[in-house]
C-alpha positions in Angstrom: 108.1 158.7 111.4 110.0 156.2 109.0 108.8 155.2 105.6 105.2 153.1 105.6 106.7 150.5 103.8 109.6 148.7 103.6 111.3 146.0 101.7 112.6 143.2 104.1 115.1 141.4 101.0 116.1 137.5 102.0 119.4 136.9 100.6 121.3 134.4 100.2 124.8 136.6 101.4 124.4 139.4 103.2 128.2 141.0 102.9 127.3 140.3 99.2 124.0 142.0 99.5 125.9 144.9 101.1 128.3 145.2 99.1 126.0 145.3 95.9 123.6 148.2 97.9 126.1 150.1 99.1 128.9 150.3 97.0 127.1 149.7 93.9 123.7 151.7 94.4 125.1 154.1 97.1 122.6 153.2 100.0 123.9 153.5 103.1 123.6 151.3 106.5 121.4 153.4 109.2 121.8 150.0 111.5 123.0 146.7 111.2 122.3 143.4 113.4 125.2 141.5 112.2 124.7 138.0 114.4 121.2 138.5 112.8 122.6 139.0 109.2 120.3 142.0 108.5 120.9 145.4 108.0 118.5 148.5 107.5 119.5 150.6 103.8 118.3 154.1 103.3 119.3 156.3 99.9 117.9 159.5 99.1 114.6 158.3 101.2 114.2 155.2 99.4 114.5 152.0 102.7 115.6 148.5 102.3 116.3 145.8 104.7 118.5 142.6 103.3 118.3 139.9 105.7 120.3 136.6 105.3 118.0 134.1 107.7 119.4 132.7 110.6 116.8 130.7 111.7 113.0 133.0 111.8 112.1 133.7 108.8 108.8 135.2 107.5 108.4 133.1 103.6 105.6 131.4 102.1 107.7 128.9 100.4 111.6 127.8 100.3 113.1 131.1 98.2 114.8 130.0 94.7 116.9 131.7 92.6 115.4 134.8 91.0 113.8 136.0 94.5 111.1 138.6 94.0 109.1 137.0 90.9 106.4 138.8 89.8 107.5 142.1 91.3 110.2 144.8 91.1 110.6 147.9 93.0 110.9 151.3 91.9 113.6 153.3 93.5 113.9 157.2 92.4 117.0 158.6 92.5 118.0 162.4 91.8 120.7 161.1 89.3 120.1 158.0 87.7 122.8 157.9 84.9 125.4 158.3 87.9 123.8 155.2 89.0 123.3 153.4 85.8 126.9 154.1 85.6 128.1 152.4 88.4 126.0 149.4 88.2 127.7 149.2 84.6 130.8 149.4 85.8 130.5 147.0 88.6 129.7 144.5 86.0 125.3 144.5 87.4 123.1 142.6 85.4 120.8 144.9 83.3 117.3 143.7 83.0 116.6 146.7 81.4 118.6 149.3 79.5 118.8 152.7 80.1 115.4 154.3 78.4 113.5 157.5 78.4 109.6 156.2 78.8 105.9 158.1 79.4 103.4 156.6 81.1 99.4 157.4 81.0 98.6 159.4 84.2 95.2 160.1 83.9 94.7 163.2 81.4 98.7 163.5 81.6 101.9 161.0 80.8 104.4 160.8 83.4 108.0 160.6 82.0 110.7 158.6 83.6 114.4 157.7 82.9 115.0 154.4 83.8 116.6 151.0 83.9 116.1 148.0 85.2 119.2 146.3 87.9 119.2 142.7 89.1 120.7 142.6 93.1 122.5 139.3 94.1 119.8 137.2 94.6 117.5 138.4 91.5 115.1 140.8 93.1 114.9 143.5 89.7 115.2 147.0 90.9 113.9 149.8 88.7 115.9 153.2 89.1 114.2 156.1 88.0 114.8 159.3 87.4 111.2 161.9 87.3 111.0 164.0 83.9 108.1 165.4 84.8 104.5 165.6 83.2 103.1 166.6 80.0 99.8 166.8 78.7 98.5 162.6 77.2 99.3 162.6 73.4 96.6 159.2 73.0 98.2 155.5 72.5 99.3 153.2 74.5 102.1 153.6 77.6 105.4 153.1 76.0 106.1 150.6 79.2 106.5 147.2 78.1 106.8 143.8 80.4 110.0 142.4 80.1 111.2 138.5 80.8 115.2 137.7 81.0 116.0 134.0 81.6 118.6 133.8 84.5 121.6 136.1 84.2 125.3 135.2 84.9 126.3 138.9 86.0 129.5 139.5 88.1 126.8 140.2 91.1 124.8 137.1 90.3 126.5 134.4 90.8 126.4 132.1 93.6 
């Protein structure tokens, strides 16, 4: 049995959606429809599927430019400054720097290393890396909402 849920991505380029998945983030392609312009991503267990319409397409309104307000999706990985690194050096728009954060978990915090990476068409992507738990020290969770106005990254342009 696959994953319970996955991402279906529009984008506005799927080779550029490809490229920014797989050779940025290190997904790779299980199965691709290319006449359909989608393909199905998996890395480390995390799925994905870009999908460049071609006709059906399953919105609630005409997609603009950041796609995925209001939302971003976590991805863990087992190394994320390997990633981090690459999505520097591919010249990714950052929403986020690199961080080391704890978040309330009940009577424990949760730690995470994490960053924030826009894709192609703006969807924000949040790579993590687990740190493990540790016993709820009182405050607030060091996580903080963050807004960006549109970047101009090598990987967002049109």
């Amino acid at each position: 049995m696959g994953a319970r849920l996955v991402p279906e991505l529009v984008c506005t380029d799927i080779a550029r959606s490809l490229g920014f998945y797989t050779g940025v983030l290190g997904f790779t392609v299980r199965y691709a429809r290319a006449g359909e312009r989608f393909a199905y991503l998996e890395r480390e267990g995390a799925e994905l599927m870009p999908e460049q319409p071609t006709g059906r397409a399953f919105l609630a309104a005409e997609p603009a430019f950041p796609y995925g307000r209001g939302m971003n999706l976590q991805i863990e990985a087992s190394d994320v400054d390997a990633l981090h690194g690459s999505a520097l050096r591919a010249g990714a728009t950052l929403s986020l720097p690199m961080e080391e954060t704890w978040y309330r978990r009940g009577d424990e915090a949760a730690g995470n290393r994490q960053f924030i990476v826009m894709d192609p068409d703006g969807y924000l992507l949040r790579i993590f890396q687990d740190l493990g738990a540790r016993p709820f020290q009182g405050g607030p969770s060091s996580g903080t909402p963050v807004h960006r106005p549109r970047p101009e990254g090598e990987w967002n342009r049109p």
